[in-house]
N, C-alpha and C positions, 0 to 999 in steps of 0.2 A: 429505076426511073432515070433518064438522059435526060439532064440540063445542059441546054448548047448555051455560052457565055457571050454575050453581047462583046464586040472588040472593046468597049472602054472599059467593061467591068474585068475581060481577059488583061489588058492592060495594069489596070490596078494592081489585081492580085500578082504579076510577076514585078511591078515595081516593089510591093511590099514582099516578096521572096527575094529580092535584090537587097533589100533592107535591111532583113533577118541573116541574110548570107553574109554579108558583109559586117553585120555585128557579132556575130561570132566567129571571124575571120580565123583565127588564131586555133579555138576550141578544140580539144582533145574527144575522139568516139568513147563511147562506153566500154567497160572492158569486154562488156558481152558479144558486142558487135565484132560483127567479119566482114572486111573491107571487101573483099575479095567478089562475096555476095552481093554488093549492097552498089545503086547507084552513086553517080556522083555527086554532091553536095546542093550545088547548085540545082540540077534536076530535082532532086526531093525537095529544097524548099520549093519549085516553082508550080510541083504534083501537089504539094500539102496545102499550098497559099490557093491555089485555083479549086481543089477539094474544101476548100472551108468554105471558099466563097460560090462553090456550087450548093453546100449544103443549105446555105445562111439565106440563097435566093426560093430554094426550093420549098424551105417551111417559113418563107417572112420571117430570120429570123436578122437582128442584128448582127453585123461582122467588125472587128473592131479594128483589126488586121494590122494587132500590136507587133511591136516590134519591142526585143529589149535584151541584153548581151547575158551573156551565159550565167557572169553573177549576181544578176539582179534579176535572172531566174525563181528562185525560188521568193523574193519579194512581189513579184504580181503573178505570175502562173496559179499561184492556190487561190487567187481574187480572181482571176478570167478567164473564162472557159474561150474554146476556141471560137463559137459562135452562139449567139444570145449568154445568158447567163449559166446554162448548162448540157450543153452538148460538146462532145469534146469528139474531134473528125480525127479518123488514122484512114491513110492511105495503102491502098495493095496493091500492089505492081505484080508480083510474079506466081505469089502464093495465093491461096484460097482462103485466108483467114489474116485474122487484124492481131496487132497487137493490142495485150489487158495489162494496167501498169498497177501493183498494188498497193503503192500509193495514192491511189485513185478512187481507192474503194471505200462507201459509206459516207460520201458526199453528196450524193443526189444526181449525180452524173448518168446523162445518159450518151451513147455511144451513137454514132455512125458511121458506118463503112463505106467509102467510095474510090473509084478507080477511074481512072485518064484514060481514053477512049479512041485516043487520035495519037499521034506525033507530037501536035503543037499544044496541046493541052486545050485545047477549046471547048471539050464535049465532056464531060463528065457524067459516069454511071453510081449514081445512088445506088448500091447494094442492099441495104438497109439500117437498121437499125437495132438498140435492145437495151434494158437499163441495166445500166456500169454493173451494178451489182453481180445483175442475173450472171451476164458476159463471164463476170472474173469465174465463180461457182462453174460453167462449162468450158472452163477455158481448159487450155491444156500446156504443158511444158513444151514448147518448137525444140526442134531436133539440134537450133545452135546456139541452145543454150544449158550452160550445165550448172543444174542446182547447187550443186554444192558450192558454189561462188557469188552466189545471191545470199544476201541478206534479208532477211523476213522484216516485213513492211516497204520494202523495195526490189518485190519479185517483179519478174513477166514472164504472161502468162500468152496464148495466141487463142482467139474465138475463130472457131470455124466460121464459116457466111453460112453455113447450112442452118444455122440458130437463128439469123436475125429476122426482123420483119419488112418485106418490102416497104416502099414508099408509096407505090405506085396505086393508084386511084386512093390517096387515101385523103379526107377533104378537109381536115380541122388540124391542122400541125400544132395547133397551138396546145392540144391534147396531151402530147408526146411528153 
């Protein structure tokens, strides 16, 4: 499903990625993470903020389009999900599959996958969707990450998009 962003709503969402960026200005990557790989800072929060708020238009769902610094992380993160009360959006840029964080799992969370469709971020493709749970059970180890440096209860794991369920024609989101 392509949601195209109205300019006030595209607006928002990179104001609130200007937000995020800048409160964790400082912030150290995870050890797992490969710089090398990975966009720069700026662009993923602007992919992630405009993927929330394509999700949160797509299913009526509320966007809250918190903002809050690295250590006061884990004080609201486990109280709000990225859009309405339990859908949590990961973005994919290069690869065919999302990240599954297993501190995530057995909360009620359900996932959605979406991807940026343009240059400027305006158009956003709804990939689909799948409940956190199902996701983690089919997920699988990505190739840049190596277990033996995870910790159990704070793995990750990547879901293919081949598992999820589209969006498209589907009429009652409020189901999901």
């Amino acid at each position: 499903m392509i949601v195209e962003l109205e300019p006030w709503e595209w607006v928002h969402a990179l104001n609130v990625a200007a937000r995020r960026q800048e409160a964790n200005w400082d912030s150290n990557d995870k050890s797992y993470y490969k710089r090398g790989r990975m966009e720069d800072d700026r662009s993923a929060q602007a992919r992630a903020c405009v993927c929330e708020l394509a999700v949160a238009k797509a299913t009526n769902r509320y966007w809250s389009g918190s903002v809050w610094t690295k250590n006061n992380h884990s004080k609201y993160k486990s109280a709000h999900a990225d859009v309405g009360t339990n859908f949590e959006v990961r973005c994919i840029r290069t690869r065919n599959a999302a990240a599954v964080r297993e501190h995530q799992v057995g909360k009620g969370l359900h996932l959605f996958v979406a991807r940026t469709v343009d240059d400027e971020f305006k158009r956003v493709d709804i990939v689909g969707h799948i409940k956190y749970d199902d996701a983690w059970e089919l997920a699988t180890t990505p190739d840049y990450i190596d277990p033996s440096k995870e910790k159990v209860g704070y793995r990750s794991r990547e879901i293919d998009v081949k598992h999820l369920t589209k969006l498209d024609g589907y009429e009652d989101h409020r189901k999901v």
